[in-house]
C-alpha positions in Angstrom: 99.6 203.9 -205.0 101.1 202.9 -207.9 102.0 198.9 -209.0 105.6 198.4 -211.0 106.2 195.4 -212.7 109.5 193.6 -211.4 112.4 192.6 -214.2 115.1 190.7 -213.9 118.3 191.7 -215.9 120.3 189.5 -218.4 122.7 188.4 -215.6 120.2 187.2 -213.1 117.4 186.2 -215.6 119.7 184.6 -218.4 119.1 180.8 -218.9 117.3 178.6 -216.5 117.6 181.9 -213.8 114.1 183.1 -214.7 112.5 180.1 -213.8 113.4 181.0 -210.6 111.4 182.8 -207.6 113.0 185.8 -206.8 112.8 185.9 -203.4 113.3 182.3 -201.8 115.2 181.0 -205.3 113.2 178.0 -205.5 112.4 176.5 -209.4 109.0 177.8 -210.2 108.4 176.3 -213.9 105.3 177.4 -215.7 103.2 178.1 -212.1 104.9 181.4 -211.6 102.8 184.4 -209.7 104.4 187.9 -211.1 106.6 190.2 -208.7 105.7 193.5 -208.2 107.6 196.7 -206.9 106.1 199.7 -204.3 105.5 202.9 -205.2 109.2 203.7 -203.2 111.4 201.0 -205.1 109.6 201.3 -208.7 109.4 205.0 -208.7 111.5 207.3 -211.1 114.6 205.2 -212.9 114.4 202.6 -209.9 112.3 200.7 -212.4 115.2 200.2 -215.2 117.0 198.5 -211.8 117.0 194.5 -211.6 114.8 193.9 -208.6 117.6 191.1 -207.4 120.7 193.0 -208.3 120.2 196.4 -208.4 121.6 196.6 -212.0 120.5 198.9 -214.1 118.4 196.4 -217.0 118.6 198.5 -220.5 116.1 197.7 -223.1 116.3 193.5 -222.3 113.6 193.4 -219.0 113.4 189.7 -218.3 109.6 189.2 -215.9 110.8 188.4 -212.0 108.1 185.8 -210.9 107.6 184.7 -207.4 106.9 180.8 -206.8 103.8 179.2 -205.5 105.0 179.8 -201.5 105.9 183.2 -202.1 103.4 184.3 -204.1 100.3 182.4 -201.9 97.3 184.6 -200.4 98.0 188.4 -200.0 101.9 187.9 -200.3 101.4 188.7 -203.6 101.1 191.9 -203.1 104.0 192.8 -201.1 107.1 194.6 -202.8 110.0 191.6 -204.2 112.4 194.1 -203.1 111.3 195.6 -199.9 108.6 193.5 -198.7 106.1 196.5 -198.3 102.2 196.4 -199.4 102.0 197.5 -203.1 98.2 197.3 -203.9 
C-alpha cells in the first residue's frame, strides 16, 4: 500500500480555511496532524483532486491537516476522504 498526501485546493484552503480540519471543520491552529489518502482515492490523477471538494488542484496544493480529535491514536491513518486504513 501506498500513502498520498491530502491537498486542499485554493477554494477550500484559501485564507483562514487551511487552519481547518478537514474532516470535522474544527480550527486546528499550529497543532495540525497531516491527512492522508488510500491507495483507491490517491491513485492515478485522483491525487491533483482536493480531498474536500473534488476539484481538480493545478500546480497550487494547499496541505489538508486533520485536528487533534481527528487525528488522535490510529485515526491518523485512515483515508480523509473515505475513511479506510492507509498504512
Amino acid at each position: 500500500m501506498t500513502r498520498y498526501e491530502a491537498f486542499l485546493c485554493n477554494d477550500c484552503g484559501w485564507g483562514s480555511k487551511k487552519d481547518n480540519c478537514v474532516k470535522c471543520g474544527k480550527w486546528i491552529g499550529s497543532s495540525g496532524v497531516p491527512a492522508i489518502l488510500c491507495d483507491d482515492c490517491g491513485w492515478g490523477s485522483k491525487k491533483d483532486d482536493c480531498v474536500k471538494c473534488g476539484k481538480w488542484m493545478g500546480s497550487t496544493k494547499i496541505p489538508a491537516m486533520l485536528c487533534n480529535d481527528c487525528g488522535w491514536g490510529s485515526k491518523k491513518d485512515n483515508c480523509a476522504k473515505c475513511g479506510r486504513w492507509a498504512p
